[in-house]
C-alpha positions, 0 to 999 in steps of 0.5 A: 471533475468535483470531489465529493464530501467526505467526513474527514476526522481533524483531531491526531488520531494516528497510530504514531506520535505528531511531529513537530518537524512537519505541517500537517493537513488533510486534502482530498483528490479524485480518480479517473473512476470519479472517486474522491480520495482522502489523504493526510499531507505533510509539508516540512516546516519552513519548506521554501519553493518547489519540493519534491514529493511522494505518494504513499498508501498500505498495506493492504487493509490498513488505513493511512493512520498507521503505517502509510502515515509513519512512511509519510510522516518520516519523509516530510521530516526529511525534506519531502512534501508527502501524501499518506492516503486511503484506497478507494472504499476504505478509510476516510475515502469514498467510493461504494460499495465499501470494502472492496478492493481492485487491481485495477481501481487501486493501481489508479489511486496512485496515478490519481495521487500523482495527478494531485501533486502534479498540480500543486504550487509546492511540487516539483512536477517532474520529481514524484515518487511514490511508496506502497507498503505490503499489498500496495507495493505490488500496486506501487510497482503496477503503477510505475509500469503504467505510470511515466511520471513516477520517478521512482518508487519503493515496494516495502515489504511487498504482497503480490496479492494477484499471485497469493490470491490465485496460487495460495502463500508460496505457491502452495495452492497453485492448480486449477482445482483450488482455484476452481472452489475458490471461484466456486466459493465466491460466487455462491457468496455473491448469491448469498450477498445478493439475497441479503441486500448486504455485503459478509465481511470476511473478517480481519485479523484473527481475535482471539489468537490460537495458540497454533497459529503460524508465525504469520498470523501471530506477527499481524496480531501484534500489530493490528490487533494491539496499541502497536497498530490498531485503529478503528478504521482498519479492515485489518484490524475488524471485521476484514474486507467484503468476502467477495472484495477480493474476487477479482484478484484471481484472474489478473497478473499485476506484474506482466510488465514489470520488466519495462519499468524505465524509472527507478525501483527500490524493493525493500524487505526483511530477511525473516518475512514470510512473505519475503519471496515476494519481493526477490521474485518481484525484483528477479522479474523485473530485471528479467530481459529488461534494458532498464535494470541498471537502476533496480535493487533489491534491499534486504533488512537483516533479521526483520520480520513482514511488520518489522517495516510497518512501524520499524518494529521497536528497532528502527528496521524501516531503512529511512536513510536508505529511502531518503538516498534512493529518492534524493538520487532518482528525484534530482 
């Protein structure tokens, strides 16, 4: 397997300040669909022996310059080797065409980060963990169904994009009509698409905000779309994903096999969230029937919004202690 070369940016160029606690570097790794994958490490300073490490990518359109590398950066400060990384055909990361996205592809850029770490001199191969923020925590959990070798895992602040894709926010679109125009509507765009030699991005956080907007809405503006959280490689922040790149989201469940997790599971999220029903259904799911539940929990954050654990919100929201406690008990 050889990666391929990747334009890498080696100036600070993150959405957080540079710690002093930690060394940083970028690496790159490949995936089993041969796609090269970028990723900014970071070690703790003076780090001696074997660590334990952690994997950490989203949220869903965003790059590991923001949130993903505030997690990754944070948990390096606290004794753990951590890789912050791009999705396939987004941010620094390889794979064409750009901008879109696959349950499937996305669920194996994280077992492709375990593969990476898994190989490291400075990584205790039996104690990896990984971190998926927003839509990626749902991949994070579909990962740890698939995945032996991850042994523990957090969802923070988690889309099921699958069920929001197919049924709408709360299930309000769920009927086969809806679903039919949406199928309908996707194709007529991959003809359109097709026609013009060129993919139509679909656009990314709504700019300039309407003054109706949901609260939803208006909370991703404050963080995309401001110094808070913008950054130029960020789906989210411009011009959104391929008006197609989500097609395949309509028709594929991650979560069928949540249940049979046997590794730890931590599902964090903020009490005022929209999207908060996500992760209680998410946790609800997995101990459903499952002989393995014992090491499950459901941890939610007293009046924080969906972006309040982004970047802690200007309040500190984002549970690190609770995060260190979790891994350091399921990564022993």
């Amino acid at each position: 397997m050889k990666t391929a070369d990747l334009k890498l940016t080696q100036e600070w160029d993150k959405t957080f300040p540079k710690s002093d606690k930690v060394n940083h570097k970028k690496v790159t790794f490949i995936n089993r669909y041969g796609i090269t994958l970028a990723a900014d490490m970071y070690i703790p300073i003076n780090a001696e022996g074997k660590l334990p490490a952690i994997a950490v990518s989203g949220p869903f359109g965003a790059v590991k310059e923001q949130s993903s590398g505030l997690y990754a950066q944070t948990m390096a400060e606290r004794g753990f080797l951590t890789i912050a990384f791009d999705p396939s055909f987004t941010g620094e990361s390889g794979g064409e065409p750009r901008y879109m996205a696959s349950p499937d592809i996305n669920t194996e850029d994280f077992m492709a980060a375990v593969d990476y770490l898994s190989v490291q001199d400075n990584v205790d191969a039996d104690k990896i963990g990984i971190i998926g923020i927003c839509g990626w925590g749902g991949m994070a959990i579909n990962a740890a169904a698939l995945d032996t070798r991850i042994k523990a895992t957090v969802a923070s602040t988690m889309y099921d994009m699958t069920r929001v894709a197919a049924k709408g926010y709360f299930d309000s679109e769920d009927s086969e009509e809806t679903r039919y125009q949406a199928r309908k509507a996707f194709n007529v765009q991959r003809v359109e698409d097709y026609k013009n030699g060129f993919y139509k991005r679909a656009g990314g956080v709504v700019d300039p905000l309407p003054e109706d907007a949901p609260f939803f809405v208006k909370d991703y503006y404050d963080y995309y779309k401001t110094d808070r959280g913008y950054h130029p490689r960020s789906l989210n922040s411009n011009d959104g994903w391929n008006a197609i790149g989500t097609m395949s989201f309509l028709n594929q469940p991650i979560l069928q096999y949540s249940n049979e997790i046997r590794s730890a599971v931590l599902i964090i999220h903020g009490e005022k969230a929209h999207s908060c029903y996500f992760g209680k259904d998410a946790y609800a799911n997995m101990i459903k029937d499952s002989k393995y539940a014992g090491n499950k929990e459901l941890y939610i954050i007293e009046d924080a919004v969906h972006t309040d654990l982004y970047d802690g919100g200007g309040k500190g929201a984002i549970p690190f202690d609770k995060l260190v406690d979790f891994f350091t008990e399921n990564l022993k």
